[in-house]
C-alpha positions in Angstrom: 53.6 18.1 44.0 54.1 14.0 44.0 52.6 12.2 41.1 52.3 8.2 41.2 53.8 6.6 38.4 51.5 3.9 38.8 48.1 5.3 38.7 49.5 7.4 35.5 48.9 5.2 33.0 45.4 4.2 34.2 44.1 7.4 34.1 45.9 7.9 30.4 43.8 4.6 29.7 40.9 5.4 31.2 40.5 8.6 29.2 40.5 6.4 26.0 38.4 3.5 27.2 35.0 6.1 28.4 35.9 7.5 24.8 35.6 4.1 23.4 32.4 3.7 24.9 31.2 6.6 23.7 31.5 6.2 20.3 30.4 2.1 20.7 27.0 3.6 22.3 26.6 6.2 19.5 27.4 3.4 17.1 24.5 1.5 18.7 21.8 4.1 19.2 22.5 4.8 14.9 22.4 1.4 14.5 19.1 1.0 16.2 17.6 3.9 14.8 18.1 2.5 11.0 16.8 -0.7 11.7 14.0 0.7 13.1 13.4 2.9 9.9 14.1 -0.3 7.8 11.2 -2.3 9.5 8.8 0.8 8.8 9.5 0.4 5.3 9.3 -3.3 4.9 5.5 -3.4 6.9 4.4 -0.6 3.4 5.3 -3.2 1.2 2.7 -5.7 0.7 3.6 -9.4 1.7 1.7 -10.9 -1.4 1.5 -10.5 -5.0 -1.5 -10.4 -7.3 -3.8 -13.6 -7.4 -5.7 -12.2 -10.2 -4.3 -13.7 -14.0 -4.6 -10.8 -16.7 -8.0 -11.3 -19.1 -12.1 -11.1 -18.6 -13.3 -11.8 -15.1 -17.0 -12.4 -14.4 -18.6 -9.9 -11.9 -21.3 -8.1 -10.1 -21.4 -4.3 -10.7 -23.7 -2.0 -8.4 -24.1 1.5 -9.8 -24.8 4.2 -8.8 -25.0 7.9 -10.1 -25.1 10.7 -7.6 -26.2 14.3 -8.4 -29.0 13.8 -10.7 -33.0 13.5 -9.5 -33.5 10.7 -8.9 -30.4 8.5 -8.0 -29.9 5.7 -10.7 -28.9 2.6 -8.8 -28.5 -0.6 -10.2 -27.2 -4.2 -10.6 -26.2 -6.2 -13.1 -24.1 -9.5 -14.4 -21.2 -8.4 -16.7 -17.4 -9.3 -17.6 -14.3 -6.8 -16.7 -10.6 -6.9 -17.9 -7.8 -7.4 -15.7 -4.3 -6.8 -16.2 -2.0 -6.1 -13.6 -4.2 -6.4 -10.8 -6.3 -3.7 -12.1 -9.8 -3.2 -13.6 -9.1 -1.5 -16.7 -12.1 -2.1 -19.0 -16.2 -3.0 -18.2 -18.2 -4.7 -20.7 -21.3 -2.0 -20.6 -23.4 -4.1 -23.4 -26.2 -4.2 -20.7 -26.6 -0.9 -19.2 -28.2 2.9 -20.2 -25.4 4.8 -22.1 -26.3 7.3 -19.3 -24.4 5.2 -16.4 -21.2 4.6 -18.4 -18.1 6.7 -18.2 -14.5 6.8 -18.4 -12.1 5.6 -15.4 -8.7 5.3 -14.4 -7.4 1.7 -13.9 -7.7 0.8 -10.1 -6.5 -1.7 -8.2 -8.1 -5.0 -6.9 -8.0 -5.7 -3.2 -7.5 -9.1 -1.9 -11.1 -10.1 -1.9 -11.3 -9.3 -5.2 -13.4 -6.5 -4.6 -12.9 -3.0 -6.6 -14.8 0.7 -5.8 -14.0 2.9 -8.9 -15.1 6.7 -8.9 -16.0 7.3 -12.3 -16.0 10.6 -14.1 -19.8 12.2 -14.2 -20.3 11.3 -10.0 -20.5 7.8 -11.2 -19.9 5.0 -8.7 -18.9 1.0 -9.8 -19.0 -1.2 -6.9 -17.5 -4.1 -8.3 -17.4 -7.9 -6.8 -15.0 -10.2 -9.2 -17.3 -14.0 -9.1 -14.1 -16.2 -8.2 -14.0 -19.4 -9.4 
């Protein structure tokens, strides 16, 4: 059997270079795969921060209590407290004590528009009056 010293080497090199390539393309599809996880991630995180300053806001609240007969709907002119984006507090002064109840802070969407589920099947649409 008659092996070329000349076409030795390249084949030696040749080996190494598709291995090379190899490991470049895995390097690449990784590469592509984790920026592709890192842009999911940055569109969950909002763009923005909160427009709405901490204290009393003046607002419209609609509510509305479900389960009893008849439904109790109404409207009325009022102040909430902000802080952190979030209703935390409604100045009831004007309502039946039958339509008030406890609720967890929620948040404030761009609009400045809030939906809190009370406890009792008590509903608060509230719409913050922007000045």
């Amino acid at each position: 059997m008659h092996i070329n010293v000349k076409i030795a080497p390249l084949i030696y090199l040749s080996n190494y270079l598709i291995k090379c390539l190899c490991i470049i393309f895995f390097m690449g599809v990784c590469a592509e795969t984790s920026a592709q996880t890192k842009k999911n991630i940055e569109y969950k995180t909002p763009n923005f921060g909160c427009t709405f300053e901490d204290g009393p806001f003046k607002a419209i609240i609609k509510v509305e209590q479900k389960g009893q007969q008849p439904k109790n709907n109404l409207e009325f002119s009022t102040y909430v407290e902000i802080q952190g984006c979030q209703v935390i507090h409604i100045d009831f002064d004007k309502i039946d004590k039958e339509l008030v109840a406890s609720f967890k802070p929620t948040d404030i969407d761009d609009s400045g528009n809030v939906i809190i589920l009370a406890d009792r099947g008590i509903k608060y649409e509230i719409h913050l009056i922007l000045p």
